[in-house]
C-alpha positions as CSV (number, residue, x, y, z in Angstrom):
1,X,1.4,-4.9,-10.7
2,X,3.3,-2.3,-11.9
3,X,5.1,-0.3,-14.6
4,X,7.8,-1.8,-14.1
5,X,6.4,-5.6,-14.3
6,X,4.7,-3.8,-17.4
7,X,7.4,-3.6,-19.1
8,X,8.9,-6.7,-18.3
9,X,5.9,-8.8,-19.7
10,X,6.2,-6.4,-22.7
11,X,9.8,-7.1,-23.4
12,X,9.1,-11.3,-22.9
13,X,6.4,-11.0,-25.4
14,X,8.9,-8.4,-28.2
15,X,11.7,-11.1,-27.2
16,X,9.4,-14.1,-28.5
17,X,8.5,-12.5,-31.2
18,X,4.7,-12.1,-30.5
19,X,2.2,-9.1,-31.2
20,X,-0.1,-8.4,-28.4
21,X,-3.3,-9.7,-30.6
22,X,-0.5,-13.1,-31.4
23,X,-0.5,-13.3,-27.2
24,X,-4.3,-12.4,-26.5
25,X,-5.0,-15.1,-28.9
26,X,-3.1,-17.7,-27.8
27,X,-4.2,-16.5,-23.8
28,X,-8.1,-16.1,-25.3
29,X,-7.9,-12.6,-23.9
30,X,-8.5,-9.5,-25.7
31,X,-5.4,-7.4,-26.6
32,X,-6.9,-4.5,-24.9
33,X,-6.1,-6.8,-21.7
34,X,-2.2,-7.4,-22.7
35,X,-2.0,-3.5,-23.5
36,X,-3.3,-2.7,-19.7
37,X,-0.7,-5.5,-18.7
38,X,1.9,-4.0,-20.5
39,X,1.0,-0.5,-19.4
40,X,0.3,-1.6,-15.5
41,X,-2.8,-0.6,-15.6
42,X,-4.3,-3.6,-14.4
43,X,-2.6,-7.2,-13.6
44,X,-2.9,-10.2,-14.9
45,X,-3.9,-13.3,-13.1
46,X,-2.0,-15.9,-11.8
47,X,-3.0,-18.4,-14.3
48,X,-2.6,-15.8,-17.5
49,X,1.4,-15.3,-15.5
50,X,1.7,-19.0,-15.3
51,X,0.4,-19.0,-19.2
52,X,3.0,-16.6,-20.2
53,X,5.8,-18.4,-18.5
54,X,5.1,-21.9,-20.3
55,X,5.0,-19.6,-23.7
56,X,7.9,-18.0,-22.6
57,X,9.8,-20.8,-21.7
58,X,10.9,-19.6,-18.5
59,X,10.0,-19.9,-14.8
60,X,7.2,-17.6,-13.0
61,X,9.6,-16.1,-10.9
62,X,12.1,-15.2,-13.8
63,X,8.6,-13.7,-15.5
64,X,7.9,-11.7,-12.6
65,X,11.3,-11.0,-11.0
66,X,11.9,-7.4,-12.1
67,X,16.0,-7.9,-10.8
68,X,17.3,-9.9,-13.7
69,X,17.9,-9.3,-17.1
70,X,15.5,-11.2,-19.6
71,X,18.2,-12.0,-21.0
72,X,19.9,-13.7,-18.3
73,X,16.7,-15.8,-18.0
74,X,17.4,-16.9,-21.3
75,X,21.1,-17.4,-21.0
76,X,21.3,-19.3,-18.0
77,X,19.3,-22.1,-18.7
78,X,20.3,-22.6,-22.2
79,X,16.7,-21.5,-23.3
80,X,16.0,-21.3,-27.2
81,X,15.4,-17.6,-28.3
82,X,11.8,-18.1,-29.7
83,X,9.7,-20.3,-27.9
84,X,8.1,-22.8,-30.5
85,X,4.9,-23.7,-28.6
86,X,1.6,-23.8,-29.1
């Protein structure tokens, strides 16, 4: 994955409002695993990116796609700032 993605998946989870321990417990994952996310030193899978996006509110690509804004991903489709789920 990369730094990049990293930091991405980092600024969804700040955006939302969640800790990493808030987002390791709602993935059951530890939040040694979100801090090597985060950091890009490992990646998550596909079902843990798929997890984060229905958190999120937003779409695996917009999760992934490094291109656009969060923001944007927000702003476009009228999504609420803090995802209420769970």
């Amino acid at each position: 994955m990369g730094v990049e993605l990293g930091k991405r998946l980092a600024e969804f989870r700040k955006r939302n409002q969640l800790s990493q321990e808030e987002l390791a417990n709602k993935l059951q994952v530890s939040r040694q695993s979100i801090c090597n996310w985060e950091s890009g030193d490992s990646s998550p899978s596909i079902e843990f990116v798929q997890e984060m996006a229905k958190i999120y509110q937003v779409s695996v690509d917009d999760l992934i796609n490094t291109t656009k804004s969060v923001e944007d991903c927000y702003k476009e489709n009228g999504k609420r700032t803090i995802c209420s789920c769970f």
